[in-house]
N, C-alpha and C positions, 0 to 999 in steps of 0.2 A: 381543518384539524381542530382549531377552536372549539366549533359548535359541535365538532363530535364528543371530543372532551370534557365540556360544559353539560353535554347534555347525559354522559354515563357519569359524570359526578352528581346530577343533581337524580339522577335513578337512584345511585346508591343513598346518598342522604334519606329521599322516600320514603325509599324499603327498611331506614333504619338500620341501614350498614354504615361500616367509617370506611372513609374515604381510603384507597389504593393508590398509588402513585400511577398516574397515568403517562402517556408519554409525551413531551413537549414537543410543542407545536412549529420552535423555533431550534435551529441545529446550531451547533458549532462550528460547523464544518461551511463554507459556503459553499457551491456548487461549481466543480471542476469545468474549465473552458475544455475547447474539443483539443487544442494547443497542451493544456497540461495532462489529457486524457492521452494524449498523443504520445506524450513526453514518457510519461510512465510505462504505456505499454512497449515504448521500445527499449526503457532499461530495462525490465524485466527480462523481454529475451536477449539484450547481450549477457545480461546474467548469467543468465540459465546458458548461454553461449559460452560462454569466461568456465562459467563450473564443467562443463563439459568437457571444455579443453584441456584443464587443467591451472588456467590462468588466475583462478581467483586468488589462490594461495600466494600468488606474489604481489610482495609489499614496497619493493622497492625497485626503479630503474634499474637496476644493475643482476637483478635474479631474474626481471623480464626479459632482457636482452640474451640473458647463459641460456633461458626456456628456449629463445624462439632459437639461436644459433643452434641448441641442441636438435632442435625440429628438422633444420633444415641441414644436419651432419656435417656443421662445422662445431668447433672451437674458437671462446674469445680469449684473446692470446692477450 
């Protein structure tokens, strides 16, 4: 990535252009293990599982518990 870098900065110099913010060669980001790739892609679908159901909107123990008794046609007494 350097040498590509290096070498479209020193074209443009050349030709008499100014320089363009090129892209860095080095990330922020380091590079996900197959474990955190793992990780993500299974919160994504209890997410999208949770939205579906309707579960995401509860915020608390106590509104979880009234959803799923309601689910299953009781009452928490």
């Amino acid at each position: 990535m350097f040498k590509r870098n290096y070498a479209l900065a020193c074209q443009q110099v050349l030709a008499g252009e100014s320089l363009t913010d090129l892209p860095k060669a080095l990330t922020d980001q380091s590079p996900k293990t197959l474990a955190e790739k793992n990780m993500d892609f299974h919160d994504k679908v209890q997410k999208k599982y949770l939205q579906q159901s309707g579960f995401d909107q509860l915020d608390n123990p106590r509104a979880a518990l009234d959803t799923i008794y309601q689910l299953l046609g009781r009452s928490l007494k």
